[in-house]
N, C-alpha and C positions, 0 to 999 in steps of 0.2 A: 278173463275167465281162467281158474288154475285146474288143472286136471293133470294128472298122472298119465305119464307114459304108454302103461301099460295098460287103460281102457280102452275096451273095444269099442267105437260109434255104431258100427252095424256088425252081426256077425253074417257068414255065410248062408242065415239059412234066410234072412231077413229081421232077425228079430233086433229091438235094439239095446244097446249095452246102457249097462248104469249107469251115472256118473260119480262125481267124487265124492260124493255121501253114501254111495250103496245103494243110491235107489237113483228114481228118476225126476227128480228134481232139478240135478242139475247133469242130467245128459245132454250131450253136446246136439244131437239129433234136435231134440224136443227145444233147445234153448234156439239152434235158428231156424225152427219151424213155428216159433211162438204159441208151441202146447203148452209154456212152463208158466206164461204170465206177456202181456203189453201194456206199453208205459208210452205216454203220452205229453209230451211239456208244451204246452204254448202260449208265447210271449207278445203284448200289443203294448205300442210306445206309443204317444200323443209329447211331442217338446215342442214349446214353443217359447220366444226371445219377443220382446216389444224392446226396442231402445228406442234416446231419440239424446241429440244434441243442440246446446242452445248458446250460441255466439253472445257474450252481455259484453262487450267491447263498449259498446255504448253508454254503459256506465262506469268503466274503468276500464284502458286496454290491458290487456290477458288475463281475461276473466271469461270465466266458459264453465257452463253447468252441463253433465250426464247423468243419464239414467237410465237402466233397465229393469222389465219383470220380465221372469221366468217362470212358465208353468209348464213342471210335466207329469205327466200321469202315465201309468202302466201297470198293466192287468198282466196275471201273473196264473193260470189254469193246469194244475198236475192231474192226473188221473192215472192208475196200477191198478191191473186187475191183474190178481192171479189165482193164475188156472190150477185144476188138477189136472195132470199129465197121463198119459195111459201107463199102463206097467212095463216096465223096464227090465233088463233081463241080462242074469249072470251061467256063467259056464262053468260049471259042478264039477271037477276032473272027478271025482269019486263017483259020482253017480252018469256021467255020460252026460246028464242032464240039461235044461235051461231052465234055472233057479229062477221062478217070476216076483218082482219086487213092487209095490204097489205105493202109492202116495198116502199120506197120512192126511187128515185133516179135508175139510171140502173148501170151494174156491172165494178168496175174500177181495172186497174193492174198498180200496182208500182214495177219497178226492181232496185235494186242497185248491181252494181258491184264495186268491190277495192281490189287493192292490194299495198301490202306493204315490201319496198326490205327495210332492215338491212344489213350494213355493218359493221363491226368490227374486226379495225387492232391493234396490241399490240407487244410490244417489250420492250424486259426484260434484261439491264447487270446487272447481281449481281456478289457480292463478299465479301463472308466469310473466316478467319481467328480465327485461336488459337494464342498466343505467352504467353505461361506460365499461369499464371490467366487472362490473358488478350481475352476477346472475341470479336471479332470485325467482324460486318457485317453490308454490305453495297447496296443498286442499285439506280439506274436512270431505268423509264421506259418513254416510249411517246405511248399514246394513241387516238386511233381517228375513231370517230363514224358517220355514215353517214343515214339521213331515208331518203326517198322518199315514199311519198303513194299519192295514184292515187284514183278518183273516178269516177264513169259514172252512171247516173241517167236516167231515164225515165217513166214517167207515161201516161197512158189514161182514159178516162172515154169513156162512152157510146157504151159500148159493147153492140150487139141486144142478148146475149143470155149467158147462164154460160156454154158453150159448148166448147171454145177456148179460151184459154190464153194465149192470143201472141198480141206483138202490134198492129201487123198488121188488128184487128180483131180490136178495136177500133175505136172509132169517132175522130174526127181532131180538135174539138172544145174544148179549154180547154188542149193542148196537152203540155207536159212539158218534156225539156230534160235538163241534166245540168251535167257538168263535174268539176273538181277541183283537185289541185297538192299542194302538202304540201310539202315540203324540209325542213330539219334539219340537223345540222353537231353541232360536238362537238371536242375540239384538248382539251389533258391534258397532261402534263408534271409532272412526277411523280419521288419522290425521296426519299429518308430513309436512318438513319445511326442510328445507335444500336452500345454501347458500354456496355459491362458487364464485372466488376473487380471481380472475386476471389467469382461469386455468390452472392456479400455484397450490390456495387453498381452499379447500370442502369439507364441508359438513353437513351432516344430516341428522334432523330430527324426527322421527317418529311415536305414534301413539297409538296405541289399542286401549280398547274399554269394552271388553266385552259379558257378555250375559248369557249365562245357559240356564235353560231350564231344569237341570240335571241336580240343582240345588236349591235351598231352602232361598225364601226373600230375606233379605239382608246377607247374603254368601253367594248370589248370585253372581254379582260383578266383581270382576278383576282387572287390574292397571298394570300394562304390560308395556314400558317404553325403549325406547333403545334410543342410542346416538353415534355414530362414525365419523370418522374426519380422517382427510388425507393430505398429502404434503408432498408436492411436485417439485422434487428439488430440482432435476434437470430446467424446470422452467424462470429458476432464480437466477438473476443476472451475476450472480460472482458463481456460481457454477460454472467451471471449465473443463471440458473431459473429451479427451479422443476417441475411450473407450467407450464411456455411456451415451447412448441416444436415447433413452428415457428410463428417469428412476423416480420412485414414488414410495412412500410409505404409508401405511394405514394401522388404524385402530377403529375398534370396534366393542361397545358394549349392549345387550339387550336380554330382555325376557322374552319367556313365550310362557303362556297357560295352557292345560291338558283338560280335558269335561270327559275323557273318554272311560265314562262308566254307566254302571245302571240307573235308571233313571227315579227319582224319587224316593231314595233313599231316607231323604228326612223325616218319610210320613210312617205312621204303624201301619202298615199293610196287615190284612189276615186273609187267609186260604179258608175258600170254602169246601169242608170235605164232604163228598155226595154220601156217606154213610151207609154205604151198600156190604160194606166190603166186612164176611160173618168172624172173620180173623182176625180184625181191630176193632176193640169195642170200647175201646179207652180213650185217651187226651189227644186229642186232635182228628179224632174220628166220629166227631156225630156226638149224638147220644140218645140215651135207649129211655121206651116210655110203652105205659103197660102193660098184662101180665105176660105177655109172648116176647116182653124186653127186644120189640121192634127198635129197629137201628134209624135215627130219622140224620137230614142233613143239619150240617152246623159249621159255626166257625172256628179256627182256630189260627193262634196271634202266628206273624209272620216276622221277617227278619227285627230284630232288636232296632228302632231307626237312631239314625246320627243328625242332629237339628246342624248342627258346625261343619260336616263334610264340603268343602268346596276345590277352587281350583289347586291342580299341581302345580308347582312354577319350577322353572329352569331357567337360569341366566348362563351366558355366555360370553365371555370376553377374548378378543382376538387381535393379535397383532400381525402384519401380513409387509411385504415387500414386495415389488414388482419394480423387475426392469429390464429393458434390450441394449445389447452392445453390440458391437463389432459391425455396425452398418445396419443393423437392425437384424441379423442373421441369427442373433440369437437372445432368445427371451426365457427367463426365468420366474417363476412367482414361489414366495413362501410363507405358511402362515404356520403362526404358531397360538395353541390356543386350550382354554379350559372351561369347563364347565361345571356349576352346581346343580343340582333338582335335588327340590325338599317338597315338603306336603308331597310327596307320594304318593297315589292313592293305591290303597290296598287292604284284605279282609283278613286281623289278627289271627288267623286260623292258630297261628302258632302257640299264642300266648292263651289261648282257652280250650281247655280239651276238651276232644269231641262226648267224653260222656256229661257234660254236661247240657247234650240237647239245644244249646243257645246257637242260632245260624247270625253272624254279627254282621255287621253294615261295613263297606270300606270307609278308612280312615286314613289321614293325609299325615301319616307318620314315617316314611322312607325319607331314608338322606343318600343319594349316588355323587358323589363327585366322577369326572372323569378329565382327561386331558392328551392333548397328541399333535401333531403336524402334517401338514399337507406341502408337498414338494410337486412342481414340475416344471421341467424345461423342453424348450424346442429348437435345435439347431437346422437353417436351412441355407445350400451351399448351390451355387452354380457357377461350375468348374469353367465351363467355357459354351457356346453354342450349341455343344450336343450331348452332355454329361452335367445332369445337376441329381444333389442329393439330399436326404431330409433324416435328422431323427431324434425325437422325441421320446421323453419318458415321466412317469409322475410316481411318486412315494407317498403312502400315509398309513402314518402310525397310531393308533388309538387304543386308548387302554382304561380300565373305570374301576372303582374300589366301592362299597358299599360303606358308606359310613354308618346307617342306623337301618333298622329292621328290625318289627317287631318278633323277635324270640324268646321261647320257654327260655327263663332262670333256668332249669335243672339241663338244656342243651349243654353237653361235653363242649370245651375250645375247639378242639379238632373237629368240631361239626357246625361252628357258629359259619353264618354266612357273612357277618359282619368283620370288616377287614379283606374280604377278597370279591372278586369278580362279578359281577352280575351272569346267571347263567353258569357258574363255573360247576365242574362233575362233582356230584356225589357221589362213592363208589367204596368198594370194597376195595382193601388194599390185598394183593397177591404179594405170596411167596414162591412162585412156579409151578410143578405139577409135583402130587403125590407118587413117589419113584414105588412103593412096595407098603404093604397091608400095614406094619408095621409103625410108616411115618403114619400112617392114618390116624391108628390106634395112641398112637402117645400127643396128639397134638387136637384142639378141637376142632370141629367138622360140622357141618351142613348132613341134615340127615341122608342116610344112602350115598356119599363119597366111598370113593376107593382109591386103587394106584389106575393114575392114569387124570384125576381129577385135579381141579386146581385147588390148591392150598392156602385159604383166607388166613389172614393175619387179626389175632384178637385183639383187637384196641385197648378192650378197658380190664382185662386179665379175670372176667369172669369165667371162664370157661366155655364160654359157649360164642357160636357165632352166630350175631342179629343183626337187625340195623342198626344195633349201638355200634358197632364194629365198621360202620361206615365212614369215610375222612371225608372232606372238603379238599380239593386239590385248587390250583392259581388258575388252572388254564380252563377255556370251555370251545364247545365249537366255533362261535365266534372270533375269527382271526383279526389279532390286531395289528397285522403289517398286511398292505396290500399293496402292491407294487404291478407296473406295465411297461413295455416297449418296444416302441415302433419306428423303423424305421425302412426307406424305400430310394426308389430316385427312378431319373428318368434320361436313356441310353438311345437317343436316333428318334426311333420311332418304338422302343421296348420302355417298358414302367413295369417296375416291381415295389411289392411293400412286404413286407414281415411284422409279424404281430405277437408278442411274447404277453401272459401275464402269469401271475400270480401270488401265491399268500404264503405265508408264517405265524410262528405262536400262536397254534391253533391243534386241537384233538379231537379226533371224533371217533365214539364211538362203533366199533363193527364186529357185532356178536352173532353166532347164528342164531336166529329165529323163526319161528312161523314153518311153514311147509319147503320153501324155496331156500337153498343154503348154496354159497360158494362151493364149486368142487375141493375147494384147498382145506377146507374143513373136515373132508372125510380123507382126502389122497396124505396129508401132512399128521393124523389126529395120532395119539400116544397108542401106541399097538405090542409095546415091548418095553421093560426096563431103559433108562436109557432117551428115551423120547420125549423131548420135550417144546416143540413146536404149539403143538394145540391139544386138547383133552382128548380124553377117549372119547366114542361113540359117545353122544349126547345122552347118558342116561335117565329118561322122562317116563313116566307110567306109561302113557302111550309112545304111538308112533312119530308123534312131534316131537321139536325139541324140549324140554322143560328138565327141570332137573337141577343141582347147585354149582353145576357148568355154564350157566347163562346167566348167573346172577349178574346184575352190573360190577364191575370191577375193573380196575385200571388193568388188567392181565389183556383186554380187546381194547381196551384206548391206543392208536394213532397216532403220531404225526400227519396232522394234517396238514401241512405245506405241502406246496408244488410246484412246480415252474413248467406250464404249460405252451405250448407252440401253438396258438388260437388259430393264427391265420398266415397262408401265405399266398398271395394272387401275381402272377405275370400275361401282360399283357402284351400284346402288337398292335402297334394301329396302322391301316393301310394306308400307303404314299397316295400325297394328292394325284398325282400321272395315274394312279390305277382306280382312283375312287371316279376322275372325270369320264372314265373309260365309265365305270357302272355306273356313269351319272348316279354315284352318292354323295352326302354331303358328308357321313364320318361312319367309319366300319373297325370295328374295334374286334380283336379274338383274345381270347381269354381263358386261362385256368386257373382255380383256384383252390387252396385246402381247407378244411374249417377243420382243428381239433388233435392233429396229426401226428403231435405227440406230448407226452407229459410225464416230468422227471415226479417222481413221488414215491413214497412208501405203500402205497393200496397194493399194487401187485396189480393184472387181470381184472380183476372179480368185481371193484369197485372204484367209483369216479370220486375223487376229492371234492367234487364242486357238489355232489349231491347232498340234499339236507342230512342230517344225521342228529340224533337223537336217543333218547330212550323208545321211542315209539316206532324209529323206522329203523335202526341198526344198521342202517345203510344199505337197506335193499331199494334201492331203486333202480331203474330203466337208465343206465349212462348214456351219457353225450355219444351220440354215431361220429366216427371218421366218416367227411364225405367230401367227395371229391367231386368239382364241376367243372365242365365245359361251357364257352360259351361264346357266340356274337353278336354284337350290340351294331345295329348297322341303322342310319339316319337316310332319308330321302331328302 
């Protein structure tokens, strides 16, 4: 709930204060006294599992068939009623007075009802074998998944009183009911073969064949295979090594498919419009018949369908390393690895403008490449009977390019998204802050700038600044180095760990917005020639921020890297001689830190780990320092 400082909840004489809109709506009084409205959610689960297992050894040994269903159902009941509030009350310094504020509108109730039945059936032959060094295992499964969810809607307005909440108890005018049915199925066809020679050499086969309903017949099914194999050098007889006690290497190739969109896109859907509405009397609203050109219901065509939409695909290929030396005290893994995804699914918005009235179906036209590595090692050391120590760490790099996307012809290069990052900032490029009226005046501008504003840079030398003057930068909030490390050991009867992580090549936006701002935004903001930390006063019509100080621009983009101190724990555990005394069996005391510190660019005001975005600017609730005691004590 945001509320200003300076509103009164009750004043002295009993009356109660307004809230943050001026009235009483949202007083803090009336909201937890629930004069303002109650809200209602309740949830009923039914899951249930059937398996069974069936030994066919008797007709071949390691042969064995599984299978389960799953059925679960859950009912899903909202209910809001909201009230109107009594009058609310401000303090007049001109008039002595208590200004009384009253609620608009009378009290309305919205219910929704849903539920949602899951089906899921599975069935499993497998079959395992030994013959000498030879391991050999095998199965087929078929899988198939079914939803159906249901919805029942209805609202009122113009209840005479906060007294009853039921529809019946509503006005007719303005009365809304609405129902809706959603079906999904899924069919998968599943298979595996695993051969393993003498622990030396492996491989694996895998297959999917799966089926979504999300696409036309014949586009349904997609073939997604993969294969791996590994190579156990240490386990070779000319293999001779001090150092290594096990080395291995791998590869790895495979697909995966994507169905994650809306559903039936292949077919011509059309929208029924109820024709009420005396403002639209044109294409897609009904049509009139008559001499009083009555508005009756009708239909109108719906998205454009795609008969061809089908699966995304993504393949993968991976090379990797794994091995321990020095007595096994330390062990290493590395892969390195890249990936394709084509068919993309996605809606051309780009390449059809919006005055053309056409809402288009997704189409399987995006190309991402991407590619990076995964590092980690673990050293662990004991020194002698009362001193051992441990420490580990992991690296990975990640980074992706857009090879195709569908984009307008007339898009500027410096705004194609094709060639750079998925996710990567669109933004306005800055030149610093405007120092005196005059830069203003000789260079273009956002309307209402002054000294003290930030200085956009014009792209395409029209003079003016829009979102043609916006670039494409490499980076996005998504960081593509993420890096950890841990280490601890164990001193008598004392154990300590330390716990480091964090990221790089990474930015995020942090602009002020909305009601709630960083103090550093007003204590740092341009007040004088000379200053150039952050803009002036947010100049916005109103009392929020708005204004061409908050435009997106690289001038609030971040380094978003950090190197954070996660954790640190020290423990004692008490000597046997004093645990027989408390007849315990183990007493452990303990403190720990979570969060405690973090090297970074935010300053105070903001957490590197928080989402960030154009929608949230980095206003969120950061991670608490917290610190705990504790003991763990066993009987």
């Amino acid at each position: 709930m945001e509320c200003y400082p300076y509103l009164v909840p009750v004043y002295p004489n009993g009356k109660v204060g307004v809230g943050i809109d001026g009235g009483p709506n949202n007083s803090l009084v009336y909201i937890l006294d629930n004069q303002t409205g109650q809200q209602s959610d309740n949830y009923d689960f039914l899951q249930t599992k059937t398996s069974f297992s069936w030994d066919l050894s008797t007709l071949t040994k390691g042969l064995q068939l599984d299978g389960y269903y799953a059925y679960d159902l859950s009912y899903h009941q909202y209910k809001f009623f909201d009230k109107t509030p009594p009058p609310a009350y401000s303090y007049n310094v001109n008039t002595g007075n208590y200004d009384a504020y009253s609620a608009t509108g009378t009290p309305s109730l919205n219910i929704n009802n849903d539920k949602t039945l899951d089906r899921l059936f599975n069935i499993k032959l497998g079959w395992e074998r030994v013959f000498g060094k030879h391991h050999l295992e095998a199965f087929v499964a078929y899988e198939q998944s079914q939803r159906d969810y249901t919805l029942l809607q209805a609202s009122r307005k113009g209840f005479l009183s906060n007294t009853i909440a039921e529809l019946f108890a509503g006005g007719t005018e303005g009365i809304l009911n609405n129902s809706s049915t959603v079906q999904a199925a899924r069919q998968n066809y599943i298979s595996r073969l695993s051969y393993n020679y003498d622990n030396r050499y492996l491989i694996d086969y895998s297959m999917r064949y799966d089926g979504s309903a999300n696409f036309a017949p014949g586009k349904r099914f997609g073939f997604f295979p993969s294969i791996s194999g590994a190579w156990r050098i240490s386990n070779e007889k000319f293999f001779h090594s001090g150092f290594f006690n096990d080395l291995k290497l791998r590869a790895s190739w495979g697909e995966t498919g994507n169905d994650a969109v809306s559903a039936f896109q292949y077919l011509q859907n059309y929208i029924l419009e109820s024709g009420q509405d005396p403002n639209n009397k044109y294409l897609g609203r009904g049509y009139e018949y008559g001499n009083d050109a009555t508005q009756a219901p009708g239909f109108s065509l719906g998205p454009t369908p795609n008969l061809d939409i089908t699966w995304e695909r993504a393949s993968q290929t991976n090379i990797g390393i794994d091995a321990t030396m020095l007595n096994n005290a330390l062990s290493v893994s590395l892969d390195i690895w890249q990936a394709a995804r084509k068919d993309i699914l996605g809606p051309p918005t780009a390449v059809v403008p919006d005055y053309t009235g056409i809402t288009l179906p997704d189409e399987n036209y995006g190309k991402v490449n991407s590619h990076g590595l995964d590092f980690d090692a673990h050293y662990n050391k004991s020194v002698n009977q009362d001193f051992s120590y441990f420490i580990s760490g992991n690296f990975t790099y990640a980074t992706n390019k857009i090879k195709y996307i569908a984009e307008s012809a007339n898009v500027p290069d410096y705004q194609k998204s094709t060639g750079y990052p998925m996710d990567s900032w669109f933004v306005y490029e800055s030149d610093g802050l405007y120092q005196t009226q005059q830069e203003v005046d000789n260079s273009p501008h956002p309307e209402g700038s002054g000294p003290g504003d930030i200085k956009y840079i014009d792209q395409n030398g029209d003079g003016e600044i829009n979102d043609l003057d916006k670039i494409r930068l490499t980076k996005s909030n998504t960081p593509q180095i993420l890096y950890g490390l841990t280490f601890g050991g164990n001193y008598k009867n004392f154990d300590f760990s330390v716990f480091f992580q964090g990221q790089a090549a990474a930015q995020a936006l942090l602009r002020p917005s909305g009601l709630n701002m960083a103090e550093e935004f007003f204590v740092d903001r341009w007040q004088k020639q000379g200053d150039k930390k952050y803009p002036r006063t947010f100049n916005g019509p109103t009392s929020r921020t708005f204004g061409p100080n908050t435009l997106p621009s690289d001038f609030w983009l971040r380094n978003d890297g950090f190197l954070r101190l996660k954790n640190v724990e020290i423990g004692y555990n008490f000597p046997k001689t004093l645990l027989d005394r408390l007849k315990l069996q183990r007493a452990r005391f303990y403190i720990n830190g979570n969060n405690l510190l973090s090297i970074d660019d935010f300053g105070p005001s903001f957490d590197p780990e928080a989402p960030s975005g154009t929608s949230t600017d980095g206003r969120y609730y950061p991670q608490q320092r917290v610190i705990n005691f504790g003991l763990n004590l066993t009987f």
